[in-house]
C-alpha positions as CSV (number, residue, x, y, z in Angstrom):
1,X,9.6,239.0,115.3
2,X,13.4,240.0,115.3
3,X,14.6,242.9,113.2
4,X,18.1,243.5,111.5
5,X,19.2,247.1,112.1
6,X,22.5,248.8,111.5
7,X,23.9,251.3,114.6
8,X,26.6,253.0,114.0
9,X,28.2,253.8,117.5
10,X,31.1,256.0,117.8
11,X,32.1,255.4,114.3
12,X,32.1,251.6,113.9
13,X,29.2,249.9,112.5
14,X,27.5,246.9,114.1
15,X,24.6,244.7,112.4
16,X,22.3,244.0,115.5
17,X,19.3,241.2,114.8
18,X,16.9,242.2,117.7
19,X,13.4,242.3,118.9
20,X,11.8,245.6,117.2
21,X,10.9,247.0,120.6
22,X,14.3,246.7,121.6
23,X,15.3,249.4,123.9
24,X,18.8,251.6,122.8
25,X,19.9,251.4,126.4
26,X,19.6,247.5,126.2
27,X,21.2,246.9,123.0
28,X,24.1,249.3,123.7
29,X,24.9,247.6,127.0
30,X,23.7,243.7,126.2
31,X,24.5,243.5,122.6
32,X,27.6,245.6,122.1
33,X,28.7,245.6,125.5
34,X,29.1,249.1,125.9
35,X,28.2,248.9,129.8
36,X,29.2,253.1,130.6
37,X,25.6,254.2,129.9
38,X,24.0,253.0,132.7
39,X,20.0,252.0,133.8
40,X,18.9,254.5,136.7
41,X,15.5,255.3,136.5
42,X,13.8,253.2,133.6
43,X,11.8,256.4,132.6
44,X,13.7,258.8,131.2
45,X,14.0,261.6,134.4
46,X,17.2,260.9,135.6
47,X,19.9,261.4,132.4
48,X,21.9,258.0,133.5
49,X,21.6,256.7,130.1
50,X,22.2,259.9,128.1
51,X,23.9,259.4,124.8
52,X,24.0,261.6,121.8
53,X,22.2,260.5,118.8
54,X,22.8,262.6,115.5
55,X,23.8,265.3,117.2
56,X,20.9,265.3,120.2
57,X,20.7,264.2,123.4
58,X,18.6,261.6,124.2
59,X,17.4,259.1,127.0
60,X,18.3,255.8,126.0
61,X,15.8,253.9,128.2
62,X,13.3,255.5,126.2
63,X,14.5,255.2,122.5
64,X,14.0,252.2,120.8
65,X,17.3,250.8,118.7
66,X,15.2,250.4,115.5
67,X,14.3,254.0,115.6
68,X,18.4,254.6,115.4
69,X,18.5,252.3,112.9
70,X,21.6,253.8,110.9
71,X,22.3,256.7,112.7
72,X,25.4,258.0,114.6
73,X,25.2,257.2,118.2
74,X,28.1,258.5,120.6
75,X,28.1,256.9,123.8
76,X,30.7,257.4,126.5
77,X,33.1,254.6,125.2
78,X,33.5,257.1,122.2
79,X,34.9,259.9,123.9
80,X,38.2,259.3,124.1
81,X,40.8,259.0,121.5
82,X,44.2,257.8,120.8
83,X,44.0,256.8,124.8
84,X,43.6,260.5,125.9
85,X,41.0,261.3,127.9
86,X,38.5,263.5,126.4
87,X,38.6,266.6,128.1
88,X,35.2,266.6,130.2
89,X,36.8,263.4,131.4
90,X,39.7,264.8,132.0
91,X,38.2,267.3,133.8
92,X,35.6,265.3,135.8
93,X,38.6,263.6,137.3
94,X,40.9,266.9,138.0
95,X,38.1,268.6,139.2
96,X,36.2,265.9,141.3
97,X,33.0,265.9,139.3
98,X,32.1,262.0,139.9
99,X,32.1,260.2,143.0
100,X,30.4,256.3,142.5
101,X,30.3,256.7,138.9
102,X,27.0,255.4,138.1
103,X,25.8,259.3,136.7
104,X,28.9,260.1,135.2
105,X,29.3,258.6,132.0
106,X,25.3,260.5,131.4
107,X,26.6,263.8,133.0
108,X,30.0,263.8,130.6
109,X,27.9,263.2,127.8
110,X,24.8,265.9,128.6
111,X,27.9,268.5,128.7
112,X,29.4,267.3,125.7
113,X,25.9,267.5,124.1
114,X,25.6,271.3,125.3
115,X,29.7,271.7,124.3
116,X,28.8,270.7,120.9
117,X,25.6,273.2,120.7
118,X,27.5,276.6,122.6
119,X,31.1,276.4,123.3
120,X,30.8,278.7,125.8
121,X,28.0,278.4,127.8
122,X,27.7,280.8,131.3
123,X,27.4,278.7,134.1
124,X,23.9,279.3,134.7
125,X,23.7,278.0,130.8
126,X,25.2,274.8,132.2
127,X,23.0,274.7,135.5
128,X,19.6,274.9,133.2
129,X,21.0,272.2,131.0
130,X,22.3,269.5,133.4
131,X,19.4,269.8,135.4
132,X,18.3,266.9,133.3
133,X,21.0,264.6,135.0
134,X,20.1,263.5,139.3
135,X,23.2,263.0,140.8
136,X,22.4,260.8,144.2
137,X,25.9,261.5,145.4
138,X,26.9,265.3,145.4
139,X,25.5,268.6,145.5
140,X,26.5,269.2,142.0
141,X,28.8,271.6,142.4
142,X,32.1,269.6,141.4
143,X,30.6,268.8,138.2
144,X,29.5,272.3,137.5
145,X,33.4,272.8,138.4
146,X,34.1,269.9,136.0
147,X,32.4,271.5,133.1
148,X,33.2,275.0,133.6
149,X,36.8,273.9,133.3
150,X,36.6,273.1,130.3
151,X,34.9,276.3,129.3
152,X,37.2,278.3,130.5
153,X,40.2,276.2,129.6
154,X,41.4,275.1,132.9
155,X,42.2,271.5,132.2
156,X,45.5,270.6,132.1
157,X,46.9,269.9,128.9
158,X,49.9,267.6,130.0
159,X,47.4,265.5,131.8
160,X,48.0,261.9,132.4
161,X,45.3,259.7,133.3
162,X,47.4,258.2,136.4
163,X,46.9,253.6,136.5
164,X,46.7,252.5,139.9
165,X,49.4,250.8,141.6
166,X,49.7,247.5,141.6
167,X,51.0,246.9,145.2
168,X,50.1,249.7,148.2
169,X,51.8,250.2,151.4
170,X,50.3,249.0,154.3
171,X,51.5,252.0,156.8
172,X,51.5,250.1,159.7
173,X,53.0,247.3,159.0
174,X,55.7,249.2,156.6
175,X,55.0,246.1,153.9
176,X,53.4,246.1,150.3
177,X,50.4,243.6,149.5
178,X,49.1,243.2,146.1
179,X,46.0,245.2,145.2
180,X,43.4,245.0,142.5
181,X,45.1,246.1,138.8
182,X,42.8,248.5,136.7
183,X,43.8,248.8,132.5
């Protein structure tokens, strides 16, 4: 039996008709399309699908949609705003805090979730709390970096997220070939 539900996901509104035991991870990514929070573990250990739900953080593989059924959901597609980076983005890019990207989008929003709750957490503060998001990639210290830069203010505020280019040199050869374009 479907269900109609209204999400409200970083601030826009979307009527979803869905199958009540629809997961939020599911219907973020399939439904809305918002792919950044991402399927790791299925069970709710690993923080890959963190989003912020009225203010909490929560585990999207294990909340069901009709459960947020009219409540605000922020998601990493939310973050930033007027096409500047947020400024954990921001600083999980200066600082090196992401390498494949497939925990990121959870880790930015478990420290925006913290952020939100103490401003100015120490860094063990930050180390208790992100030890809900694995990381298969680092030893976590780059994205303890990343987030203790912006707690101490040591982003840069002229910061420009730098596009690729759309041809690269070929040192060898001394010739440019097209590459891949990113928006």
């Amino acid at each position: 039996m479907k269900k109609q539900i209204a999400l409200k996901v970083n601030g826009e509104t979307h009527d979803v008709e869905m199958e009540a035991n629809r997961l939020l991870l599911h219907v973020l990514r399939d439904n809305l399309g918002l792919t950044g929070t991402k399927e790791g573990c299925s069970i709710g250990v690993c923080g890959a699908c963190s989003v912020i739900v009225d203010g909490r953080l929560v585990s999207s593989c294990l909340t069901l949609a009709a459960g947020c059924n009219g409540r605000n959901i922020e998601t990493i597609e939310g973050l930033a705003k007027d096409g500047k980076l947020h400024p954990l983005q921001q600083a999980f890019i200066e600082y090196g805090g992401f390498q494949c990207g497939i925990c990121t989008p959870g880790q930015i929003m478990a420290a925006k979730a913290l952020l939100d709750e103490n401003a100015n957490p120490s860094e063990e503060e930050v180390k208790e709390w992100m030890s809900g998001n694995l990381c298969r990639c680092t030893g976590y210290y780059k994205i303890l970096e990343s987030v203790m830069a912006v707690v101490d203010g040591k982003t840069d505020p002229n910061y420009t997220f730098r596009k690729r280019e759309t041809t690269a040199k070929i040192q060898s050869l001394d010739v440019y070939k097209p590459v891949a374009k990113t928006s």
